[in-house]
PyMOL CGO cylinders between C-alpha atoms (Angstrom):
from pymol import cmd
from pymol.cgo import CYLINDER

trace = [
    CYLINDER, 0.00, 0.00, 0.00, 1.09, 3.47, -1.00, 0.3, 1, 1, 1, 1, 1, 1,
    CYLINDER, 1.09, 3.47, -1.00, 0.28, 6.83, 0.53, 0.3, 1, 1, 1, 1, 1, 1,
    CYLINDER, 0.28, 6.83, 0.53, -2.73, 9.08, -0.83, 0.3, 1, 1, 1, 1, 1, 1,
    CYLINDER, -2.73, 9.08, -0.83, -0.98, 11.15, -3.31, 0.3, 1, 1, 1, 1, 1, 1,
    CYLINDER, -0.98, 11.15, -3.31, -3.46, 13.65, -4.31, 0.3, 1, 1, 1, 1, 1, 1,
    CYLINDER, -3.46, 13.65, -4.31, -3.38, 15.47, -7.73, 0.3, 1, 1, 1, 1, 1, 1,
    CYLINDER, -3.38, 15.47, -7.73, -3.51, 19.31, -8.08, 0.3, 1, 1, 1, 1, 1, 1,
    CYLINDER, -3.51, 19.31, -8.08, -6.67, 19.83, -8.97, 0.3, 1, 1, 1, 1, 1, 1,
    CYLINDER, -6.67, 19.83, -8.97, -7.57, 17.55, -5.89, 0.3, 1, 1, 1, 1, 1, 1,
    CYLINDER, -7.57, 17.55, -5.89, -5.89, 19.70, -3.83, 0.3, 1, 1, 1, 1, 1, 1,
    CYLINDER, -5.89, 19.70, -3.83, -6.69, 22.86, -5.52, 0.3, 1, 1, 1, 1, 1, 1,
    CYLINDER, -6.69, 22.86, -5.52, -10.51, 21.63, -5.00, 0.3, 1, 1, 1, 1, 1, 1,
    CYLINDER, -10.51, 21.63, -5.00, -9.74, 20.76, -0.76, 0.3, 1, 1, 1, 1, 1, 1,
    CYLINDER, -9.74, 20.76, -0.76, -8.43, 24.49, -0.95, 0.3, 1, 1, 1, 1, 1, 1,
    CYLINDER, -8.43, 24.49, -0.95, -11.63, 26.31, -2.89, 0.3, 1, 1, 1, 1, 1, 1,
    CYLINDER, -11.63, 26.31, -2.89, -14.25, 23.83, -0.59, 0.3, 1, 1, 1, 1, 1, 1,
    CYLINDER, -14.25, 23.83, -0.59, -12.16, 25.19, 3.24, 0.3, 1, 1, 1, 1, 1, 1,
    CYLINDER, -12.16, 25.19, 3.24, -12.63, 28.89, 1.25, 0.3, 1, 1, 1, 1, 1, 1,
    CYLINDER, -12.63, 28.89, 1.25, -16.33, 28.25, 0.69, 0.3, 1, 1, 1, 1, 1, 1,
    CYLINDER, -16.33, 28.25, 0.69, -16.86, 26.65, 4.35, 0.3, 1, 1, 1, 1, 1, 1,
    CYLINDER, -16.86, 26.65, 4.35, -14.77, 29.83, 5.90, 0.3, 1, 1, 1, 1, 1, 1,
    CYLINDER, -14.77, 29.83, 5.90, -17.33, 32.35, 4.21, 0.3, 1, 1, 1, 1, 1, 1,
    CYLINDER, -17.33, 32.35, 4.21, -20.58, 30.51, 5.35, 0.3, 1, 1, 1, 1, 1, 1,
    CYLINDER, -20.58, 30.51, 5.35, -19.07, 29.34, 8.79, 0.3, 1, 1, 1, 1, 1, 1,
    CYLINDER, -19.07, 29.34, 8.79, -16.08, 31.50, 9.35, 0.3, 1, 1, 1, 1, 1, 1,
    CYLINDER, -16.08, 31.50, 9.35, -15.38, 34.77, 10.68, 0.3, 1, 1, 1, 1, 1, 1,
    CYLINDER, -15.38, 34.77, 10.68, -14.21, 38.02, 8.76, 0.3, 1, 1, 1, 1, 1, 1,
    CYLINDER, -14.21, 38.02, 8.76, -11.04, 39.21, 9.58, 0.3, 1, 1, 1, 1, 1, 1,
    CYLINDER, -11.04, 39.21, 9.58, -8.03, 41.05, 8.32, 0.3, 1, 1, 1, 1, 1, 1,
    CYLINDER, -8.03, 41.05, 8.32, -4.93, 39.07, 7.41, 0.3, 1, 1, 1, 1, 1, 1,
    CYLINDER, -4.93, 39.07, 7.41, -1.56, 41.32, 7.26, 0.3, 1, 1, 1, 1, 1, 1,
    CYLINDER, -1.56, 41.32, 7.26, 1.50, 38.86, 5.74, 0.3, 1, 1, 1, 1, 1, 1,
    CYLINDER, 1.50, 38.86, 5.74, 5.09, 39.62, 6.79, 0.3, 1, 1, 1, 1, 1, 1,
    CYLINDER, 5.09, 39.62, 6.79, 6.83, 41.40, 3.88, 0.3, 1, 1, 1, 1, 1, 1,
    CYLINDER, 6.83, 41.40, 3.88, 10.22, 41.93, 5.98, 0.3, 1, 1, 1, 1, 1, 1,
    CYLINDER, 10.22, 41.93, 5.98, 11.55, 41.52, 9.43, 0.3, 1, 1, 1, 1, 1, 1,
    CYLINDER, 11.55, 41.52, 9.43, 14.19, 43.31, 11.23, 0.3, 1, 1, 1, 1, 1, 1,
    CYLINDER, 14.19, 43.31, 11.23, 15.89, 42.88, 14.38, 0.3, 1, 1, 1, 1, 1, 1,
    CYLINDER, 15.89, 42.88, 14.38, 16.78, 46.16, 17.05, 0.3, 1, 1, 1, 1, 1, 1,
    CYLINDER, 16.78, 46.16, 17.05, 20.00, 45.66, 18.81, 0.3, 1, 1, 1, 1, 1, 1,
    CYLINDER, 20.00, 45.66, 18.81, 18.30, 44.07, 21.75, 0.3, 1, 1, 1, 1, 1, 1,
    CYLINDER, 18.30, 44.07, 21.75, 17.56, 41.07, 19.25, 0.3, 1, 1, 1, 1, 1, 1,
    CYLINDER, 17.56, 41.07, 19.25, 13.97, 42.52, 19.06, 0.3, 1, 1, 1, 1, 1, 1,
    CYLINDER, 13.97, 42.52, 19.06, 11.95, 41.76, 16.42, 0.3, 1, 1, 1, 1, 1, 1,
    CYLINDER, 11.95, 41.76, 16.42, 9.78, 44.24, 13.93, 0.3, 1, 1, 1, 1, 1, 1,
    CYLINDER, 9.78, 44.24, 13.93, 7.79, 43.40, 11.03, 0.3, 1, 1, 1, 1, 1, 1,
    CYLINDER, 7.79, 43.40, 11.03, 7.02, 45.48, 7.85, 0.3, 1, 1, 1, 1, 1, 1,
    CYLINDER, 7.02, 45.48, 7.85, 4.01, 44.02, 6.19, 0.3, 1, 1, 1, 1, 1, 1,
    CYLINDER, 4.01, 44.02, 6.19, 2.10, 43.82, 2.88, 0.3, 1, 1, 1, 1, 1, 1,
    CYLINDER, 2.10, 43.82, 2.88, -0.98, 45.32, 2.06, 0.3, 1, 1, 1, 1, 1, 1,
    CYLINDER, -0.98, 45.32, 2.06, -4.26, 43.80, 4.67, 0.3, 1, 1, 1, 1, 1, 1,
    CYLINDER, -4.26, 43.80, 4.67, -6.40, 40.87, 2.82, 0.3, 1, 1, 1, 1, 1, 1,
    CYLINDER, -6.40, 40.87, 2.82, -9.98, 40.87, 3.78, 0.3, 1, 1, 1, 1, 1, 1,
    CYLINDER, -9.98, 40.87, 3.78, -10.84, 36.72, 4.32, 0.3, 1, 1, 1, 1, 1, 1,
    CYLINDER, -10.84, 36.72, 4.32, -12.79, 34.12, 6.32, 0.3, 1, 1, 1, 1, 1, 1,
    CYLINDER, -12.79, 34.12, 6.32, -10.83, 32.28, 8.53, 0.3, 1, 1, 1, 1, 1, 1,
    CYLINDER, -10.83, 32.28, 8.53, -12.17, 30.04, 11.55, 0.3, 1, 1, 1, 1, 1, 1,
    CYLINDER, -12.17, 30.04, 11.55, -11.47, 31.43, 14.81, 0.3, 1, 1, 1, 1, 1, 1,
    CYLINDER, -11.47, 31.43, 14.81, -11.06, 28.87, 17.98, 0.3, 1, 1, 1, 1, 1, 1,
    CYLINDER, -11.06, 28.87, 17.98, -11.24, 31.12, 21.08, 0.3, 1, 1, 1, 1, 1, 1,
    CYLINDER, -11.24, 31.12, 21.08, -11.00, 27.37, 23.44, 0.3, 1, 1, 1, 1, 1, 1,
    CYLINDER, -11.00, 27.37, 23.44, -9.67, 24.87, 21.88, 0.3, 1, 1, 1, 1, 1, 1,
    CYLINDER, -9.67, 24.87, 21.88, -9.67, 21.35, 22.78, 0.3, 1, 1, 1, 1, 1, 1,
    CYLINDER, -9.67, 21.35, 22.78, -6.57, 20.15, 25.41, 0.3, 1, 1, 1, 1, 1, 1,
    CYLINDER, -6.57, 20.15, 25.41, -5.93, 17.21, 23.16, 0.3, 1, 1, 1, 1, 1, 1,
    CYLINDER, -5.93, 17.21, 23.16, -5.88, 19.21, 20.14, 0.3, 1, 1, 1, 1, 1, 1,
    CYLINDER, -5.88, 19.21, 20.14, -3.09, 22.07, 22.09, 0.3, 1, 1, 1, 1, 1, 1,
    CYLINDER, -3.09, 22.07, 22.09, -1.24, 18.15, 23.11, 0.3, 1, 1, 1, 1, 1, 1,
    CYLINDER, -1.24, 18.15, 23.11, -1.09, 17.21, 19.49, 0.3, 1, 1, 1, 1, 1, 1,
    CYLINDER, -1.09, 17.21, 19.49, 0.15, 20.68, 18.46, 0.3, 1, 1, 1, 1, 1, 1,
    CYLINDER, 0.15, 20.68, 18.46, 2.95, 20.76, 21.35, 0.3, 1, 1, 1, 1, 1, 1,
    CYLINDER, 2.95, 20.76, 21.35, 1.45, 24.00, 22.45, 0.3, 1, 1, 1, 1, 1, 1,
    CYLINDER, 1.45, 24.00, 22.45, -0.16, 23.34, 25.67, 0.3, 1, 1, 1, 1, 1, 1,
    CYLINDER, -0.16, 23.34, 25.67, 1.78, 24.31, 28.75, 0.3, 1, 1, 1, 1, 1, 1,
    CYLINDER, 1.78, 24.31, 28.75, 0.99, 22.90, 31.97, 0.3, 1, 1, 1, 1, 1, 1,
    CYLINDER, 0.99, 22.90, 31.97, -0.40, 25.13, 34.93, 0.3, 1, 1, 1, 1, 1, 1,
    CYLINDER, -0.40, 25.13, 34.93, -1.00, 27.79, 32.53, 0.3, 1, 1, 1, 1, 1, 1,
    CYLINDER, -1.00, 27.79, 32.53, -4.58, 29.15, 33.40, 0.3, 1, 1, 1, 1, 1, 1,
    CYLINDER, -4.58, 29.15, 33.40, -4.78, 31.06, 29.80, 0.3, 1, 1, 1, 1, 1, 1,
    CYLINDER, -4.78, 31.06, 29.80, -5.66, 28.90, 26.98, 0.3, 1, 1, 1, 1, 1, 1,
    CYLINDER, -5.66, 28.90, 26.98, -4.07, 29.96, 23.03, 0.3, 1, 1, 1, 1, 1, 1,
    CYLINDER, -4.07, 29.96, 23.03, -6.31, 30.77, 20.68, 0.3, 1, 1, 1, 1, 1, 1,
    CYLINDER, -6.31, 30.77, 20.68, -6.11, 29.36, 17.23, 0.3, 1, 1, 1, 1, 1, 1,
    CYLINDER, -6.11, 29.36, 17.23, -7.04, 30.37, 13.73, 0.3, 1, 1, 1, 1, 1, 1,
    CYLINDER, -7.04, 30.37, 13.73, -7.30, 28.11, 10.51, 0.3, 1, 1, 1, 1, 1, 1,
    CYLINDER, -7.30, 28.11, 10.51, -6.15, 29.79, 7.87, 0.3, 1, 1, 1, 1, 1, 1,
    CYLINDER, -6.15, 29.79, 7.87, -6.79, 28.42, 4.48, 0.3, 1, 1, 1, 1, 1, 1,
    CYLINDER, -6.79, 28.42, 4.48, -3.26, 28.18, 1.91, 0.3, 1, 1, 1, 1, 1, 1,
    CYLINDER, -3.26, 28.18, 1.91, -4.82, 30.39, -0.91, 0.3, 1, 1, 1, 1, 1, 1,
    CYLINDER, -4.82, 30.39, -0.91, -6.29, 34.27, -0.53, 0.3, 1, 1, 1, 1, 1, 1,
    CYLINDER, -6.29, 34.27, -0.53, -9.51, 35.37, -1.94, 0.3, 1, 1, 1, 1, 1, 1,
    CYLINDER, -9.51, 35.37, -1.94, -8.32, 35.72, -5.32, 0.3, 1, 1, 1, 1, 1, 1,
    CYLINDER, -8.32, 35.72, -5.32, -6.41, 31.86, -5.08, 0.3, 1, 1, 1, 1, 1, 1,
    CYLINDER, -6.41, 31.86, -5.08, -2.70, 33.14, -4.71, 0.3, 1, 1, 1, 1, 1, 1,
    CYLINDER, -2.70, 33.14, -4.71, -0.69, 31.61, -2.38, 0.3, 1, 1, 1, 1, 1, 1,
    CYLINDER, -0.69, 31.61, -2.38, -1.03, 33.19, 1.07, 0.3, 1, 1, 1, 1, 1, 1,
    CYLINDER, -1.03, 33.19, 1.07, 2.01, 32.94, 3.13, 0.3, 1, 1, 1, 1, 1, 1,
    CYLINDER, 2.01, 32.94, 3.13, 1.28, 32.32, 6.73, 0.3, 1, 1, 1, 1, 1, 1,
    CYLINDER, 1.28, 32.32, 6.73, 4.67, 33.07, 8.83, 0.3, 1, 1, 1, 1, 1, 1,
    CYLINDER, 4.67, 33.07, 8.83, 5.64, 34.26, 13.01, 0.3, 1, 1, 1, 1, 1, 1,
    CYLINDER, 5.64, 34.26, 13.01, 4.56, 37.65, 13.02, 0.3, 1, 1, 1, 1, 1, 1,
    CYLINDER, 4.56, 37.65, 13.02, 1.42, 38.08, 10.66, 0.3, 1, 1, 1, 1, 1, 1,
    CYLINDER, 1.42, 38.08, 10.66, -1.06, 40.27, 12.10, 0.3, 1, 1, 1, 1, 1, 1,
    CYLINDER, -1.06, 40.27, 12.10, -4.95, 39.08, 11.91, 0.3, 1, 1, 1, 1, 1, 1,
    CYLINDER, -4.95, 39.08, 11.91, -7.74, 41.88, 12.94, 0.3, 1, 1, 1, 1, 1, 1,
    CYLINDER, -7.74, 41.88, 12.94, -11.08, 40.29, 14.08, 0.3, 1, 1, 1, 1, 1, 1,
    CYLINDER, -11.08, 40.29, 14.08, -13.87, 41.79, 15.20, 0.3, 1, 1, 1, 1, 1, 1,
    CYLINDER, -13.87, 41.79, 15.20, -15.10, 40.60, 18.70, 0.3, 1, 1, 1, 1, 1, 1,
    CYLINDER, -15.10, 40.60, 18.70, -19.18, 41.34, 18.75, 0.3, 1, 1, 1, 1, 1, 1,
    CYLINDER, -19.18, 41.34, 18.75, -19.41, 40.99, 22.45, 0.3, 1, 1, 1, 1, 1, 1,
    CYLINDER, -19.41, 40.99, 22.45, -17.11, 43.56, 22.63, 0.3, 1, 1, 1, 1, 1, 1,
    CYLINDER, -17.11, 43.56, 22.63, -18.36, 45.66, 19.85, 0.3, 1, 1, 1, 1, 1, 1,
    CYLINDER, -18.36, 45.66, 19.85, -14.48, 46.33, 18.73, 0.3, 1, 1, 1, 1, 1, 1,
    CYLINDER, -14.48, 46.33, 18.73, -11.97, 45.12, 16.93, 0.3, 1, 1, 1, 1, 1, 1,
    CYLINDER, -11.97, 45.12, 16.93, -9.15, 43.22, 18.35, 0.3, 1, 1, 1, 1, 1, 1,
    CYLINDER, -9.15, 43.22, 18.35, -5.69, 42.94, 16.86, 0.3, 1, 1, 1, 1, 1, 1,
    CYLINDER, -5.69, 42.94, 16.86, -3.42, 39.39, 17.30, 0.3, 1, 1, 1, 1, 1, 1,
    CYLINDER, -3.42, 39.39, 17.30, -0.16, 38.05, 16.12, 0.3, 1, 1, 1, 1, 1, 1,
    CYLINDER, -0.16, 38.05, 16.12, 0.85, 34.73, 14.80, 0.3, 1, 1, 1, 1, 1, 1,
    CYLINDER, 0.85, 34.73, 14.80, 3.25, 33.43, 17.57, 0.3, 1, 1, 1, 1, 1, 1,
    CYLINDER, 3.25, 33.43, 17.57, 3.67, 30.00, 16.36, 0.3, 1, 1, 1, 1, 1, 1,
    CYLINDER, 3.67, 30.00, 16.36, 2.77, 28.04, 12.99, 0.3, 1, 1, 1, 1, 1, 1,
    CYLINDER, 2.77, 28.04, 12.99, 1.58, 24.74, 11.77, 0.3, 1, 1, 1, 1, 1, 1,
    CYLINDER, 1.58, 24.74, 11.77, 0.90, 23.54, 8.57, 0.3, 1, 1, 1, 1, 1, 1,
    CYLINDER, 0.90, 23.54, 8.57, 0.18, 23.73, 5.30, 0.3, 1, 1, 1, 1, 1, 1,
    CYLINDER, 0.18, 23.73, 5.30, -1.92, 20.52, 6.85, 0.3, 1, 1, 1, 1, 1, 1,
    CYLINDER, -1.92, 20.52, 6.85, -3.48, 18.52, 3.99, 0.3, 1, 1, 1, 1, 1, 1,
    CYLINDER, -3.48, 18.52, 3.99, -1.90, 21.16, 1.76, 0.3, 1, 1, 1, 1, 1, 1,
    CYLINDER, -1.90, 21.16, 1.76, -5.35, 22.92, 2.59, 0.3, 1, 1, 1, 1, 1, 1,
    CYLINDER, -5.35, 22.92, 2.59, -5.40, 25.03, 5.89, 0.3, 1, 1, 1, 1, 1, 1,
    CYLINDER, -5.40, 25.03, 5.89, -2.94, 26.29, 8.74, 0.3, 1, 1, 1, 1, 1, 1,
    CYLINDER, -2.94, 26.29, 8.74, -3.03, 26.37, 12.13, 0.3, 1, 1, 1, 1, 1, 1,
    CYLINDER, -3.03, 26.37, 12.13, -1.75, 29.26, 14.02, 0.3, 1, 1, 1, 1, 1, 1,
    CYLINDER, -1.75, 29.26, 14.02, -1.63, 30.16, 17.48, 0.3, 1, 1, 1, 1, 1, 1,
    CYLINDER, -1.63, 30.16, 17.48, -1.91, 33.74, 18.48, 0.3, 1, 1, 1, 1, 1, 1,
    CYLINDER, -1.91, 33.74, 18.48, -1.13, 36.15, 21.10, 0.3, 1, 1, 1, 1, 1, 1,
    CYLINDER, -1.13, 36.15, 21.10, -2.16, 39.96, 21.70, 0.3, 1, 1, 1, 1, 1, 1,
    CYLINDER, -2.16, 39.96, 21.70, -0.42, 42.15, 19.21, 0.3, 1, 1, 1, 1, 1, 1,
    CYLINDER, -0.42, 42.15, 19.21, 1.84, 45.16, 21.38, 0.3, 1, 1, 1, 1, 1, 1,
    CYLINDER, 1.84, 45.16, 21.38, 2.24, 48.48, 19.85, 0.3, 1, 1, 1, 1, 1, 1,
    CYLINDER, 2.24, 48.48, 19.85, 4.97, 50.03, 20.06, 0.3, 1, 1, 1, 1, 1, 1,
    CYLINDER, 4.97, 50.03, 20.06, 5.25, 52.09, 23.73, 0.3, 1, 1, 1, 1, 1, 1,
    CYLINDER, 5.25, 52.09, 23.73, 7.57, 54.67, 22.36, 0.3, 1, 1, 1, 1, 1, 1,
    CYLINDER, 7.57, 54.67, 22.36, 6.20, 58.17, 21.83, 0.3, 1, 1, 1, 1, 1, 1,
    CYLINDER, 6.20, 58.17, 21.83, 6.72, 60.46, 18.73, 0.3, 1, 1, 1, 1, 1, 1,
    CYLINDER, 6.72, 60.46, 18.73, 8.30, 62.82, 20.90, 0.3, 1, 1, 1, 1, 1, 1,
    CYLINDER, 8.30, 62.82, 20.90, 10.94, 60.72, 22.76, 0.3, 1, 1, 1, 1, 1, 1,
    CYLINDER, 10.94, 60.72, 22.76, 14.39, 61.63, 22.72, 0.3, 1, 1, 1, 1, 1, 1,
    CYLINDER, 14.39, 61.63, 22.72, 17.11, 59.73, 21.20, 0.3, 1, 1, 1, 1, 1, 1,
    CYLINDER, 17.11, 59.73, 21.20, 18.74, 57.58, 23.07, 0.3, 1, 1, 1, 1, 1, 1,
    CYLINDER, 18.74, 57.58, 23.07, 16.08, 57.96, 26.26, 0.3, 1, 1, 1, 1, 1, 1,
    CYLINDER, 16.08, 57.96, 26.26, 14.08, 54.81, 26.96, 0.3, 1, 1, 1, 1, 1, 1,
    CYLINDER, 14.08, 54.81, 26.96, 10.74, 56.13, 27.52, 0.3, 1, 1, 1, 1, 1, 1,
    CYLINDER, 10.74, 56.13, 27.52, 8.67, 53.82, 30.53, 0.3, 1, 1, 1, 1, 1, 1,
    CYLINDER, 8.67, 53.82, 30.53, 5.81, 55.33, 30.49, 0.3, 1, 1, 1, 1, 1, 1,
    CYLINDER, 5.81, 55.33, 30.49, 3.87, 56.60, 33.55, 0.3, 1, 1, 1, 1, 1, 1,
    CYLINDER, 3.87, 56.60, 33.55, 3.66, 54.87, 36.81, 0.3, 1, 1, 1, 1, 1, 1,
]
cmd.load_cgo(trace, "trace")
């Protein structure tokens, strides 16, 4: 017995059917893909990105412990479960969507009546060449004011 080998237009049909179930199940968000990344001299990282892409995506705000096991992304004690998006491998318009550490995703929370901003902190996937799995965390602005001097670390307020 071999493995399942599909063809491209098998997988180029998985891909179009996860698009169509995202739009009639999914959630609308804002996708931003890395276009560079730079690191500070503290080894921090910052991310230019590419123009937002308005998709479906499903949104897990509790997923399942067995799923985070599976994954290698659940950590013991920790009282604050990840939440996960599946992200399908082609945009809207079928390119190629690259899903890297970093990405922003926008996604509006109705019981908060606002928008809420998140970063990819971790990766799986293509699975099934079809979808991704990513675990986010809150996106940070930066804390720096415009009017900082250079060469001050600015704190804030306490």
């Amino acid at each position: 017995m071999g493995t399942l080998d599909m063809r491209r237009e098998d997988i180029r049909r998985y891909n179009k059917q996860f698009v169509e179930s995202a739009k009639l199940r999914g959630v609308l968000c804002k996708f931003y893909q890395v276009e560079e990344e730079t690191f500070t001299d503290l080894a921090d990282k910052h991310y230019r990105y590419k123009a937002p892409i308005s998709m479906h995506i499903f949104f897990d705000e509790n997923p399942k412990t067995r799923l985070l096991e599976r994954l290698g992304w659940l950590v013991e004690g920790d009282k604050e479960v990840p939440k996960l998006v599946y992200l399908p491998v082609l945009d809207p318009e079928l390119n190629l969507l690259t899903v890297s550490q970093g990405a922003k995703i926008d996604l509006f929370y109705h019981s908060l009546n606002k928008t809420v901003t998140f970063m990819v902190e971790d990766v799986r996937g293509p699975l099934q060449l079809t979808y991704y799995i990513a675990k986010l965390t809150p996106f940070r602005e930066e804390m720096i004011p415009n009017n900082a001097e250079p060469g001050n670390t600015w704190l804030g307020d306490f």
